[in-house]
C-alpha positions, 0 to 999 in steps of 0.5 A, spaced: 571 377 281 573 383 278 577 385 284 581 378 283 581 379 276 585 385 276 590 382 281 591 376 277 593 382 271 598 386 275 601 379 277 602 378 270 605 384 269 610 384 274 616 381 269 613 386 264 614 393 268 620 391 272 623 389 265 620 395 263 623 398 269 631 395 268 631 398 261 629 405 264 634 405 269 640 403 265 637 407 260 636 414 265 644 412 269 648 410 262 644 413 257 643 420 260 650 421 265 654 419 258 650 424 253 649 429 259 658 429 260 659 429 252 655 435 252 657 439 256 664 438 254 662 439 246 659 446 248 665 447 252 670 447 247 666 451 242 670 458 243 676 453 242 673 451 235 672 443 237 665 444 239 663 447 232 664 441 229 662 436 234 656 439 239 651 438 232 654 430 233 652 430 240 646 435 240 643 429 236 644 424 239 641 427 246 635 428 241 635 422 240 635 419 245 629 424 249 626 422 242 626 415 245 623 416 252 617 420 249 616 414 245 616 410 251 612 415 254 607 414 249 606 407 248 608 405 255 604 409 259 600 413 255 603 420 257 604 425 251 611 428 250 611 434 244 616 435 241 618 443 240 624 442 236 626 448 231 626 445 224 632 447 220 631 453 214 632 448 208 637 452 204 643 450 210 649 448 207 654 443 208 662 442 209 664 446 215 660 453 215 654 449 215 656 444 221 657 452 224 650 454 222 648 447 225 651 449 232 649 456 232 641 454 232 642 448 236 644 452 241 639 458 240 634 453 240 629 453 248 628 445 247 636 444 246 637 447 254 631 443 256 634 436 254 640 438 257 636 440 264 632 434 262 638 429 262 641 431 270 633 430 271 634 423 268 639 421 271 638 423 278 631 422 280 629 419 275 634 413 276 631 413 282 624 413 281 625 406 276 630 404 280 625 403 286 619 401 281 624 394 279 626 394 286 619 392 289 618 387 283 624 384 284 628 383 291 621 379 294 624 374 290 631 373 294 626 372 300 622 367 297 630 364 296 631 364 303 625 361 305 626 355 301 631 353 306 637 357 301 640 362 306 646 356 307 648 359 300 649 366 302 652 365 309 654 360 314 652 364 321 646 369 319 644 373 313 640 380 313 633 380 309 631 387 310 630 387 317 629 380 318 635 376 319 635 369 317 638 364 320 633 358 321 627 356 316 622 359 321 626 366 320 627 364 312 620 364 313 619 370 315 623 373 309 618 370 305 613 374 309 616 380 308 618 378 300 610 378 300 609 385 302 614 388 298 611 384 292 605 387 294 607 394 294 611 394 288 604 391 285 600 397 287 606 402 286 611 400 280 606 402 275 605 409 278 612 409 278 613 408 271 608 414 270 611 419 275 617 417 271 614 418 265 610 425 268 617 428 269 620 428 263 614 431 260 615 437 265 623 437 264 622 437 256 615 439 254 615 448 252 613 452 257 606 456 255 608 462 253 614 457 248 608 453 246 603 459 244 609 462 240 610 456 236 603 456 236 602 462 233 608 460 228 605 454 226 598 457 225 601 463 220 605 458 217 598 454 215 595 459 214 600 461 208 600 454 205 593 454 206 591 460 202 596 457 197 593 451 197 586 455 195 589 458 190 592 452 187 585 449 187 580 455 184 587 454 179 585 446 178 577 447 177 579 453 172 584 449 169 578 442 169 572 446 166 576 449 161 579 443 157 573 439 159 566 441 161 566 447 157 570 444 151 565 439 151 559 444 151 562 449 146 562 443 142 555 441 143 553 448 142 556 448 135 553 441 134 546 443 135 546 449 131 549 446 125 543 441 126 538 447 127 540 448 119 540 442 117 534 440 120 530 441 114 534 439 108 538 433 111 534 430 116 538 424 117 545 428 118 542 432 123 539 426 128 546 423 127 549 430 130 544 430 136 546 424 138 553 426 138 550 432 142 546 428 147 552 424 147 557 430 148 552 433 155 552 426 158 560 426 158 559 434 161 556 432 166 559 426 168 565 430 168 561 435 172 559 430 177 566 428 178 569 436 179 564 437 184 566 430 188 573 432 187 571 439 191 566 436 196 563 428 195 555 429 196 556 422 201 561 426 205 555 431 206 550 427 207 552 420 211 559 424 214 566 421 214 565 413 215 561 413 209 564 417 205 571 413 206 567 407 206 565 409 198 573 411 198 575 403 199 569 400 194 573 404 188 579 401 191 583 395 187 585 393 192 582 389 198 581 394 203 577 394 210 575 400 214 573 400 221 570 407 224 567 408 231 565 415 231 560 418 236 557 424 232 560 428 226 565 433 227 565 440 223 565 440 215 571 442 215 575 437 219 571 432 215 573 434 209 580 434 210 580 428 214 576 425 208 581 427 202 587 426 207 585 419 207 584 419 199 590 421 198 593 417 203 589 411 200 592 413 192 599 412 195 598 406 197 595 404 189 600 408 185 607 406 190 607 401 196 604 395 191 601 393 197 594 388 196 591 389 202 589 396 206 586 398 212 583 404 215 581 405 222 577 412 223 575 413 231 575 419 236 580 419 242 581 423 247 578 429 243 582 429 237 579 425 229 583 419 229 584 415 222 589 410 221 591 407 214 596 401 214 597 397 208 602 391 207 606 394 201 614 394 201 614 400 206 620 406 205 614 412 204 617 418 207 615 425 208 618 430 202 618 422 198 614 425 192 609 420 195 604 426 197 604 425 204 607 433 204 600 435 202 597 431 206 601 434 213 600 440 210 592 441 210 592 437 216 597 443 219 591 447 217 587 445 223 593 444 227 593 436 226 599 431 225 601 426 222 606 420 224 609 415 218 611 409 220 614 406 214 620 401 215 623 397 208 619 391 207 613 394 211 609 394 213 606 403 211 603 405 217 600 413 215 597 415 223 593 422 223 589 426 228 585 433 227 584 436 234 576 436 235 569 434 237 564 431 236 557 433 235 
């Protein structure tokens, strides 16, 4: 039953791969030999002074496009192509000095060389390969053709169906027969194809080990220094709370009870107004304790571990909100707490500036890696560098070497993916 089950499955996916499998083919012939040609000729033409004006145009448009195929990668058939572009230095000028400065590190880039490799990959075996996955799915239909009695159509003497030539419905029925084995092998081996396709690509534009551990390395000492700054930024802000806060107020409370210790005999009704001030005065310290301590390490989180705690987060919320969480164990504290106040942040953007009235946060453990997943339905247009904190939140999770992915088009919906690399206890 499951058997016939799967079968049933694939026959319905057959319209699906090999649409899949035209998009890729016209997408690697057109797409890559026509990037692969503007290329080759902008780089060409730098020593003539036409290229510095025009490879950075043409670099990213292939960027584009191999940006494109690691998407389809990623959604299609599951194969994850990273992306080892080098960022450009934020203080890069404009006008025609900076599109020099551009071309210079483009082409000093590894990854730039690699999608230039990739492109005459693409469009030679890779064409192949999606070629032959939607050939399989769709040239058994001519022989279904030919044996409904069609082949009058395509010629009056005899027509060529692959080896069978059709000249009679006993023959048109035997294209029928053979159409059938073509189906069935595209059956079994189009989607195989798509992915040795897509595992191409991965081996064209993924970084070699030794290019991977070098920005490794890079990005690790890059999160280090930010998070040492993030540290001290907030041993700065905790310093800054107990000052103008709890310790004001205990200051306060202190003066208060001492001026009662001199009035205790002569005005004993002044001085039971000035301790329940006093009274007043420690509750409010401590309530701003409590909250200094949640903003440094929620109790909950320690306690019941990051689906609670989040859980408790969404309960503070104004707005409706709903969290799904399929975790198997615990992860280390630490991740815990990045994730946890990842998923504050991000829940805060979506109260002060998506004027969304419903979120929704999935936290899971997939494929090694902490995954949350917080969607509102707001007015979209949340970006990274926005002012809208999502920075910060790239930043403390580059400190574990995890990512973020914003999906955030206008008029919504804002969909703020993160994943941490780690496991479960």
């Amino acid at each position: 039953m499951s058997q016939l089950n799967a079968i049933r499955t694939r026959v319905r996916g057959v319209p699906r791969t090999a649409g899949r499998s035209i998009v890729l083919s016209f997408a690697s012939l057109a797409g890559s030999l026509t990037l692969f040609v503007w290329a080759v000729l902008s780089i060409a033409c730098v020593p003539l002074g036409i290229g510095l004006i025009t490879t950075p145009y043409v670099l990213n448009l292939t960027r584009r496009h191999a940006l494109r195929r690691r998407l389809l990668a990623a959604t299609w058939c599951g194969v994850r192509v990273p992306v080892p572009y080098r960022p450009f230095p934020g203080d890069l000028r404009t006008g025609v000095v900076g599109q020099v400065e551009r071309t210079s590190l483009m082409l000093k880039d590894p990854a730039t060389w690699r999608d230039l490799r990739w492109l005459m990959v693409d469009m030679t075996a890779g064409y192949l390969l999606v070629t032959l996955a939607a050939a399989l799915l769709i040239y058994p239909v001519e022989g279904f053709v030919l044996a409904a009695g069609l082949w009058r159509v395509f010629t009056d003497d005899r027509y060529w169906y692959g080896f069978v030539p059709v000249d009679s419905q006993a023959t048109g029925l035997a294209a029928a027969a053979l159409g059938v084995a073509i189906l069935a092998i595209g059956l079994l081996a189009s989607e195989p194809l798509l992915r040795v396709h897509f595992l191409l690509t991965r081996a064209m534009l993924a970084p070699s080990q030794e290019e991977e551990l070098v920005r490794r390395i890079d990005r690790l000492t890059e999160t280090r220094h930010e998070a040492v700054d993030t540290a001290a930024s907030e041993l700065r802000r905790i310093e800054r709370d107990l000052h103008d806060g709890a310790q004001a107020r205990l200051v306060a409370m202190g003066m208060n009870l001492g001026v009662v210790e001199a009035l205790i005999e002569k005005d004993p009704a002044q001085a039971k107004k000035l301790l329940a001030m006093a009274r007043e005065s420690s509750a409010e310290a401590l309530t701003e304790l409590r909250d200094l301590v949640r903003g440094i390490h929620p109790p909950v989180l320690a306690e019941r571990g990051l689906g609670d705690a989040v859980r408790a987060l969404a309960l503070r919320l104004p707005v409706e909100a709903e969290v799904l969480v399929e975790l198997g164990g615990r992860a280390d504290a630490a991740v815990e707490s990045a994730a946890y106040f990842a998923v504050s942040e991000s829940l805060t953007n979506v109260v002060k500036h998506s004027g969304a009235d419903r979120v929704q946060v999935d936290v899971r453990h997939v494929r090694g890696a902490l995954r949350v997943c917080v969607t509102d339905n707001g007015s979209g247009g949340a970006k990274v560098g926005g002012g809208s904190g999502l920075s910060g939140i790239e930043r403390r999770l580059g400190t574990f070497d995890g990512v973020m992915a914003v999906s955030s088009p206008a008029g919504g919906p804002t969909m703020v993916t993160m994943e941490i690399p780690c496991e479960l206890s």
